[in-house]
C-alpha positions in Angstrom: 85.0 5.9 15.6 81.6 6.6 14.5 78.7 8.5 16.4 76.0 6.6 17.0 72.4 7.6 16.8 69.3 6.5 16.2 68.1 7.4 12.8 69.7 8.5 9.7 68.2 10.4 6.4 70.4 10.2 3.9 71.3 11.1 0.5 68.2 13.9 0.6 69.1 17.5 -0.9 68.9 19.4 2.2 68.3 23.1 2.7 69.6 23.9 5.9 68.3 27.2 6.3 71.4 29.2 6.4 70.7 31.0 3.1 72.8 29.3 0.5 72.2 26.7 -2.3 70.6 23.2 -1.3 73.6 21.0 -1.4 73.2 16.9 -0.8 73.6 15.7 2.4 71.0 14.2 5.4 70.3 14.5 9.1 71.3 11.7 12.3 68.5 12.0 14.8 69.2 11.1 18.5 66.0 10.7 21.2 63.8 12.9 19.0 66.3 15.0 18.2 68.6 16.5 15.1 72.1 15.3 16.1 74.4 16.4 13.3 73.3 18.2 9.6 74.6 17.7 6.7 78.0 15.3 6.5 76.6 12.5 8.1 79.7 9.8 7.2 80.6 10.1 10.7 77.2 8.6 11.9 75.8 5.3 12.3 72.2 4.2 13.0 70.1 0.9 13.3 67.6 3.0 11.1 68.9 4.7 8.1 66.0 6.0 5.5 67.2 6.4 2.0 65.5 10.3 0.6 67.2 10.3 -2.8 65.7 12.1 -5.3 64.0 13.9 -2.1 64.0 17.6 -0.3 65.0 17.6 3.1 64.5 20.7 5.0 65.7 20.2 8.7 62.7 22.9 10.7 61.2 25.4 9.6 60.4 28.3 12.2 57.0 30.0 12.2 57.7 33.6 13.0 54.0 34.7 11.9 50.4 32.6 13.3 48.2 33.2 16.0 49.0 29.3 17.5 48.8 30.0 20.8 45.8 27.7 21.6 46.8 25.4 18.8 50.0 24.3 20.7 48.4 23.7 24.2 45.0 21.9 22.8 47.2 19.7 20.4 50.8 19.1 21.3 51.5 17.0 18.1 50.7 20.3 16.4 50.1 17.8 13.2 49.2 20.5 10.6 52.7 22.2 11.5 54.9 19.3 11.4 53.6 18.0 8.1 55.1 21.2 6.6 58.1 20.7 7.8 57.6 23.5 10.9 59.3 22.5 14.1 59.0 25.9 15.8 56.6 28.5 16.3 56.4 31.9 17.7 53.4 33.1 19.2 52.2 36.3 21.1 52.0 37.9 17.8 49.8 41.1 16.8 49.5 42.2 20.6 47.0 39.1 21.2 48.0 35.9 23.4 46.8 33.7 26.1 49.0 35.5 28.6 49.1 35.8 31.4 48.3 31.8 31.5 47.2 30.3 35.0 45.9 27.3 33.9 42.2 27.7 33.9 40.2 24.6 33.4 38.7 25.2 29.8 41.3 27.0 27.6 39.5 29.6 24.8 40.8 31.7 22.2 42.4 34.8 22.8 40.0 36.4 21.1 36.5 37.1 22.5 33.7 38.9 24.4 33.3 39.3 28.2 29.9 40.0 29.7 30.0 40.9 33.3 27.0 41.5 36.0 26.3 45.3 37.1 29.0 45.8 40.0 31.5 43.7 38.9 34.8 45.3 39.2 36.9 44.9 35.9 40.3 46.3 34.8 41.4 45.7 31.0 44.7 44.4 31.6 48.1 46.0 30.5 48.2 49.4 28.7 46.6 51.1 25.8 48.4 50.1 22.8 48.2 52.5 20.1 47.1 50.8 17.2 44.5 50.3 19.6 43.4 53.7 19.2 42.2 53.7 22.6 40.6 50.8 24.5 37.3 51.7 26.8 34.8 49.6 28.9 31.1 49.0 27.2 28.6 48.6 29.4 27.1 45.1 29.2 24.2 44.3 27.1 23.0 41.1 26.9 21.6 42.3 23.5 24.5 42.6 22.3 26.6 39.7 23.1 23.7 37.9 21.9 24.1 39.7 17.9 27.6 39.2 18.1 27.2 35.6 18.4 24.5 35.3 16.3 26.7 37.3 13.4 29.5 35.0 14.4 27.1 31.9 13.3 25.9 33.4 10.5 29.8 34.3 9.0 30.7 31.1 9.7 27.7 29.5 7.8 28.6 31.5 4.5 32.6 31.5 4.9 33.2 29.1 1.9 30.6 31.1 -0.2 32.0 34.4 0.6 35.3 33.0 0.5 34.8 31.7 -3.4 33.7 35.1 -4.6 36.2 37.2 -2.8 38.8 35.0 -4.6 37.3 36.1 -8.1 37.5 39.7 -7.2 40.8 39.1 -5.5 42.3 38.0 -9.0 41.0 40.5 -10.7 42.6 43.2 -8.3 45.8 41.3 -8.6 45.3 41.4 -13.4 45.3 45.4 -13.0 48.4 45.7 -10.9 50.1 43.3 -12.7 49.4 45.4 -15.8 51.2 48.6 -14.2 54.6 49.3 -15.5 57.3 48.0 -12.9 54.2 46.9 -10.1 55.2 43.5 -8.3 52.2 41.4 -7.1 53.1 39.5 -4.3 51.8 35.8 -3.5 51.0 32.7 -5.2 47.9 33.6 -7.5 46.3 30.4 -6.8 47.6 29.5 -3.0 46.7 32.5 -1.2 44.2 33.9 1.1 40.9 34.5 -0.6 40.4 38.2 0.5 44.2 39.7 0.3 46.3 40.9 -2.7 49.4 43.2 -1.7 51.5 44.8 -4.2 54.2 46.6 -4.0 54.7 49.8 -7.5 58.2 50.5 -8.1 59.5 54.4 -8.2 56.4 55.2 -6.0 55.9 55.5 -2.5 52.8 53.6 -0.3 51.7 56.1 1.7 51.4 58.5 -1.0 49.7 55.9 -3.0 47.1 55.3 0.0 46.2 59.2 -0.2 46.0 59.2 -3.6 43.6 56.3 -3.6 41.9 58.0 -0.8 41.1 61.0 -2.8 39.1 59.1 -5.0 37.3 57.6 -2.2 39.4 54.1 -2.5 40.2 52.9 1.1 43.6 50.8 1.0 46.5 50.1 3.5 50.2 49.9 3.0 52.6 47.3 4.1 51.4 44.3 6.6 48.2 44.8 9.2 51.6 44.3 11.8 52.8 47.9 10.8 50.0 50.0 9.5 50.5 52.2 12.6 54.2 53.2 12.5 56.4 54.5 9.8 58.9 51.7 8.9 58.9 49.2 6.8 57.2 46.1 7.1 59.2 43.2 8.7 57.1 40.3 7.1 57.4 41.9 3.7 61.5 42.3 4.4 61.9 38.8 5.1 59.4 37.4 2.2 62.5 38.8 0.5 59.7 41.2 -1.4 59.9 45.2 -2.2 58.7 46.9 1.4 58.6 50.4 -0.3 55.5 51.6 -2.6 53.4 48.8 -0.9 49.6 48.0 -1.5 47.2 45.9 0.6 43.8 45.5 0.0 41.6 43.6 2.1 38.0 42.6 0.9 35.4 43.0 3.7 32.9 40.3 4.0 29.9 40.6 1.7 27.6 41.1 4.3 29.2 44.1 5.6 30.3 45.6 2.3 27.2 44.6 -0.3 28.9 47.2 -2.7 32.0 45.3 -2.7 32.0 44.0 -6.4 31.6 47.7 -7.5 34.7 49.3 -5.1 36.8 46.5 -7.0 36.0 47.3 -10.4 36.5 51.3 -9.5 39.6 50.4 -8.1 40.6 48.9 -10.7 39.9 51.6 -13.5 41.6 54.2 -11.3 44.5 52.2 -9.8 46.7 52.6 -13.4 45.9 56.7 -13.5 46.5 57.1 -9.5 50.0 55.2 -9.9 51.3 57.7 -12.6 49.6 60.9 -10.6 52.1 59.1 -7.6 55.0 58.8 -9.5 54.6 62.0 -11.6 54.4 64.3 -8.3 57.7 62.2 -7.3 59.7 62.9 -10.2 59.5 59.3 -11.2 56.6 58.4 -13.8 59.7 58.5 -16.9 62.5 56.6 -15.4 
C-alpha cells in the first residue's frame, strides 16, 4: 500500500545533506512539509513534478546571518527560500532582538539610544569581553545627529566604495595566491567586496598578525566570531577550509581610511618576505 501525500519531486539528484555523494532520488511533501527523502516508490501524489536533469537539495540551514528582523518583518523570508535555505539561526555575534516584548515598531538590533538628563538606564546583560568594556556616554544631541548624518552619507557612496574596495580586494587576494602553499579562500568573483581571508600553510596566524604588525600592517586572524579567544575558528572549520595560519583583512571605508590604496599595495610587497620571516622562526620555510 502506498503513502499518500501531496506532492512529489522526482527523478532530481538530491543532496541530502548528510555528507556523501549526490545520489538520484526526490522528495514527497505532505501539508507543507518533507514527508519522506530520497526512495520515494512507496509514495503517491495528485502532484508529481518531474526534476530530471535537476539538483535537488532538500533545506539548507543558515548557521551564520544577522536575520533576526528579516524573519519577523517578512515571514516568506523570500531571499532565503530561493536558495534553497529552510532554516536559520539567529542571535549570532552577541547581537539579537532579545529580550522581544512585542513593541509596536520593530528596529534593528543595532542602533543608538538618546535619553533625556535623569532618565534612569541599565545596559542590559553583562560585559562581554570582546566588548572590551561597555560604558554609558552621556547624551549629545550633537552627536546622534553626525552619526546619522555619517550613516546617510555611507549609504549614499556604498556602491562606489564598494566597486573600488573589490579592485584592491583582488589584488590582496594575486599576492597571496602567489605565496608557496597559501590558500585563498572564497569565490574571486562572488564575494564580499571588502574581505579576503587566507589561510599560509607551515605558518601560524597569530604569529603572522605580529609579524605584519611590526611593519605597521594591521590584520586579524580567523573569523570576526573568534578574534578574541584562542581556538580555531568554527565558520572556517565547517567551510571545510585550513583554520590554522589564517589571514583576514578587512578594508575600511574610504572615508575613514583615505590612505587605503597605499596600505594595500605595502601589504602587498611585504606580505611574501613576512610569510618566510614566519615560517623561518618556525622551522618551516624548507619543508
Amino acid at each position: 500500500m502506498q503513502s499518500v501525500c501531496d506532492t512529489l519531486l522526482a527523478n532530481a539528484l538530491l543532496f541530502d545533506g548528510l555528507g556523501g555523494e549526490p545520489f538520484q532520488g526526490g522528495l514527497a511533501i505532505r501539508e507543507g512539509r518533507i514527508a519522506a527523502v530520497g526512495d520515494i516508490s512507496g509514495w503517491s501524489a495528485p502532484e508529481t513534478i518531474n526534476l530530471d536533469g535537476l539538483c535537488l537539495a532538500p533545506g539548507f540551514i543558515d548557521v551564520h546571518t544577522h536575520d533576526d528582523l528579516a524573519v519577523l518583518n517578512d515571514s516568506a523570508m523570500e531571499p532565503k527560500v530561493t536558495q534553497g535555505v529552510t532554516t536559520v539561526i539567529v542571535g549570532n555575534c552577541g547581537i539579537s532582538l532579545a529580550p522581544y516584548e512585542n513593541p509596536t515598531e520593530l528596529v534593528p538590533p543595532l542602533g543608538l539610544l538618546g535619553v533625556r538628563t535623569g532618565t534612569r538606564w541599565s545596559l542590559p546583560g553583562p560585559r562581554a569581553e570582546a566588548e572590551q568594556g561597555r560604558v554609558l556616554a552621556a547624551p549629545w544631541v550633537p552627536l546622534v545627529l553626525a552619526a546619522a548624518e555619517a550613516w546617510r552619507q555611507t549609504e549614499a557612496a556604498a556602491a562606489e566604495d564598494a566597486t573600488q574596495a573589490r579592485a584592491l580586494v583582488a589584488r590582496v587576494r594575486a599576492a597571496a595566491a602567489g605565496i608557496r602553499d597559501v590558500e585563498v579562500l572564497g569565490d574571486p568573483d562572488d564575494r564580499l567586496p571588502h574581505v579576503v581571508t587566507f589561510s599560509v600553510l607551515l605558518a601560524d596566524g597569530e604569529a603572522l598578525v605580529d609579524e605584519l604588525a611590526r611593519r605597521g600592517l594591521a590584520v586579524a586572524s580567523g573569523s570576526a566570531c573568534t578574534s578574541s579567544v584562542l581556538r580555531p575558528s568554527h565558520v572556517l572549520a565547517a567551510m571545510g577550509v585550513l583554520t590554522h595560519g589564517n589571514v583576514r583583512v578587512v578594508l575600511p571605508l574610504a572615508s575613514v581610511s583615505p590612505g587605503r590604496e597605499a596600505d594595500v599595495e605595502r601589504l602587498r610587497a611585504e606580505l611574501t618576505d613576512a610569510v618566510r620571516t614566519v615560517r623561518r622562526r618556525m622551522g618551516t620555510e624548507d619543508l
